[in-house]
KOLPAKOL-53345 format. One record per residue (C-alpha): residue in three letters; chain; x, y negated, z. Coordinates in Angstrom, 2 decimals. Last residue first. Layout:
BEGIN
aa=Ala | ch=A | X=X | Y=Y | Z=Z
...
***
This chain:
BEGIN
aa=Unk | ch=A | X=25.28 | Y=-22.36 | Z=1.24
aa=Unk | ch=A | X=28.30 | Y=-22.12 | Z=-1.12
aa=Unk | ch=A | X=26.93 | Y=-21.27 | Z=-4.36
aa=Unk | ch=A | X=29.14 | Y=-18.33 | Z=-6.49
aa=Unk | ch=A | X=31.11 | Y=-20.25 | Z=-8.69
aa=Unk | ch=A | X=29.73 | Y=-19.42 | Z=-12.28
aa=Unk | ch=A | X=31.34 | Y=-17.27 | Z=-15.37
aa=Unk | ch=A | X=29.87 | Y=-16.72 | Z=-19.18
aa=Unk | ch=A | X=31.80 | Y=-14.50 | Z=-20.92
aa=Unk | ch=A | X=31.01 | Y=-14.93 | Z=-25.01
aa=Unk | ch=A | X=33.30 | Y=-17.56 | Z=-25.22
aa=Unk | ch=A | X=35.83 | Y=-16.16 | Z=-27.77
aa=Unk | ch=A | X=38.54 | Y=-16.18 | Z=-25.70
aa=Unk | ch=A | X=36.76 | Y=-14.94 | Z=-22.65
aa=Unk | ch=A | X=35.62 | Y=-11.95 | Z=-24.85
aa=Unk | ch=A | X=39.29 | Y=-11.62 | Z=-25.77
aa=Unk | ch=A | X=40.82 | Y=-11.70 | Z=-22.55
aa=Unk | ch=A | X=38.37 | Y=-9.23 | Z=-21.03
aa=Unk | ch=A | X=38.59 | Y=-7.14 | Z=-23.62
aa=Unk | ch=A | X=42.16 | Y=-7.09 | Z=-23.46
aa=Unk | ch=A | X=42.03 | Y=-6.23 | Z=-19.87
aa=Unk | ch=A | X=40.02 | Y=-3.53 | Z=-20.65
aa=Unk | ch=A | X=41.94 | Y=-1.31 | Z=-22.83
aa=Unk | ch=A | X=41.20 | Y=-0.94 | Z=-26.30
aa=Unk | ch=A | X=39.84 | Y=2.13 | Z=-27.18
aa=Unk | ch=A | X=42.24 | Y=5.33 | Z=-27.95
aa=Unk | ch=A | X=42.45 | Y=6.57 | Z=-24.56
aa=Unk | ch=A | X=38.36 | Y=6.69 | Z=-24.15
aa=Unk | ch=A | X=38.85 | Y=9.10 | Z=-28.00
aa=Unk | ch=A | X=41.70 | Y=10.91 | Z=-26.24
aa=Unk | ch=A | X=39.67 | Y=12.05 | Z=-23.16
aa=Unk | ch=A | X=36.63 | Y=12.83 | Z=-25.21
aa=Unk | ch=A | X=38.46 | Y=15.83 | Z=-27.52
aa=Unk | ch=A | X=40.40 | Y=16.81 | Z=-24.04
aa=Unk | ch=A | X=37.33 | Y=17.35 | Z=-22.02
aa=Unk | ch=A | X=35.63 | Y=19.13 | Z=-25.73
aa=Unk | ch=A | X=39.33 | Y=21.14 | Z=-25.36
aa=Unk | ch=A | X=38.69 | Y=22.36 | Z=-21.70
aa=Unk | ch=A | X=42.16 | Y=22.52 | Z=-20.55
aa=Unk | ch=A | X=43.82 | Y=26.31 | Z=-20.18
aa=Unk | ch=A | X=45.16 | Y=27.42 | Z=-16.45
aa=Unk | ch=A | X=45.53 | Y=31.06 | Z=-16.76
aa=Unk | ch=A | X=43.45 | Y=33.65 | Z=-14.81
aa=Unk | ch=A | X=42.29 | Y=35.75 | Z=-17.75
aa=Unk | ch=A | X=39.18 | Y=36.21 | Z=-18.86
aa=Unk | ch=A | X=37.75 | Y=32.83 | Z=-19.59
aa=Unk | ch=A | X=35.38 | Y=30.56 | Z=-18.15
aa=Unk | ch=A | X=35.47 | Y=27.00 | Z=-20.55
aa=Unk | ch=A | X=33.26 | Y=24.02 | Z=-18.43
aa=Unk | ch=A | X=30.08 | Y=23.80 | Z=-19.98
aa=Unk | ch=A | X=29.77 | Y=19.73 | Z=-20.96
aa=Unk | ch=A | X=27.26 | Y=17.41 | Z=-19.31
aa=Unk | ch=A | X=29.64 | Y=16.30 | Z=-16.31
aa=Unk | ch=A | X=32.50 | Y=15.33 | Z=-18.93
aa=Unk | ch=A | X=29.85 | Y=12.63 | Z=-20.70
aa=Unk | ch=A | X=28.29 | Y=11.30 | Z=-17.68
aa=Unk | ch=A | X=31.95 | Y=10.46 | Z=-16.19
aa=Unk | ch=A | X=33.61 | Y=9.45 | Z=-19.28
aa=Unk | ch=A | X=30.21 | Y=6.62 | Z=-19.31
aa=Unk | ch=A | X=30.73 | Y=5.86 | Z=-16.07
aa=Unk | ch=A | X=34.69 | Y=5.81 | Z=-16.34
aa=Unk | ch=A | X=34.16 | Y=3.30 | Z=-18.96
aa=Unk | ch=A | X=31.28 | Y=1.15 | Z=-17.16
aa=Unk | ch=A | X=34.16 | Y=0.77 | Z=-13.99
aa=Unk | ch=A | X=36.63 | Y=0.00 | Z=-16.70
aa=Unk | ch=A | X=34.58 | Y=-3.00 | Z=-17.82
aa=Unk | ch=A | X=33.33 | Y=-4.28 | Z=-15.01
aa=Unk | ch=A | X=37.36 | Y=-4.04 | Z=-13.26
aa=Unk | ch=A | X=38.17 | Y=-5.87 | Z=-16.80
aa=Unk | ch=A | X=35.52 | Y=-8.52 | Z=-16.31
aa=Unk | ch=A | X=37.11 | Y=-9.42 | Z=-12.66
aa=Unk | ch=A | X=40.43 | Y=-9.74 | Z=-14.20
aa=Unk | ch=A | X=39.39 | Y=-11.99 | Z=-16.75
aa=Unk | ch=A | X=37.28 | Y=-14.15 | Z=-14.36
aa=Unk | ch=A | X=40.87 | Y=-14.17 | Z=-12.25
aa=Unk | ch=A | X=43.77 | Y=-14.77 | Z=-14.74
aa=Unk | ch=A | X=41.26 | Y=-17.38 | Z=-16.20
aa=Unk | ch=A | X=40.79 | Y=-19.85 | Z=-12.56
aa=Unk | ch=A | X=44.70 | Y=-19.06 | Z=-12.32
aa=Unk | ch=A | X=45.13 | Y=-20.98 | Z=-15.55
aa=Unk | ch=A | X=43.03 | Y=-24.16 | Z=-15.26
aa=Unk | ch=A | X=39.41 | Y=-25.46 | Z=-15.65
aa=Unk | ch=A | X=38.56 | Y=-22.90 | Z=-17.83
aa=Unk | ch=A | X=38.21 | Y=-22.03 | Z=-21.77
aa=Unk | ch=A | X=40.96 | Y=-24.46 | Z=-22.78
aa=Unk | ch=A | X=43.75 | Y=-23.22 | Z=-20.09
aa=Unk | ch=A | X=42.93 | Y=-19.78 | Z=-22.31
aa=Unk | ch=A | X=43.86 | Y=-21.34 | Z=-25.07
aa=Unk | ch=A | X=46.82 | Y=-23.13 | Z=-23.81
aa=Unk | ch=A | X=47.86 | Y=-19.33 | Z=-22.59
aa=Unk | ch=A | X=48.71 | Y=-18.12 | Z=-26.11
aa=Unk | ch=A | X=48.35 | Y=-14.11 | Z=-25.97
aa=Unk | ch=A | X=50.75 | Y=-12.64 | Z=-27.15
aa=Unk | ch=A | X=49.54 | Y=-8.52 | Z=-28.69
aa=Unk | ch=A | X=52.29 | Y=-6.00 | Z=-28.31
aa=Unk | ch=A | X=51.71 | Y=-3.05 | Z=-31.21
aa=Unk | ch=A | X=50.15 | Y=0.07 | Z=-30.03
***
């Protein structure tokens, strides 16, 4: 997986300053990654785990088939950065009353 810079004058742009990005993107990357292991979650629970005769320890290869397609999608800290690059995450201050 090639290295991807990110230029941080763009994402100075997108919020009031640098720290205020670091955070929203790091809170939409715990969202993200908590819907990810969801969704591995659901999908590992509904499969028929492998019984077989002998005693050896052998990985389920439908576990192994889904574990390398959730490895293969882009991780979600570069989500995060992206969709707050792109302006499609839409952040607020939560009120203070």
């Amino acid at each position: 997986m090639p290295i991807k810079p990110i230029d941080l004058r763009k994402l100075d742009t997108k919020t009031d300053n640098l720290y205020e990005a670091v955070v929203v993107a790091g809170k939409r990357a715990r969202q993200i990654n908590e819907d990810n292991r969801l969704e591995f979650n659901q999908l590992v629970s509904t499969m028929i785990p492998a019984v077989e005769e002998d005693y050896e320890e052998r990985g389920n290869p439908d576990q192994e088939k889904v574990s390398l397609q959730f490895e293969k999608r882009e991780k979600p800290h570069l989500q995060a950065l992206t969709e707050l690059l792109e302006g499609d995450l839409e952040f607020r201050y939560k009120d203070s009353e």
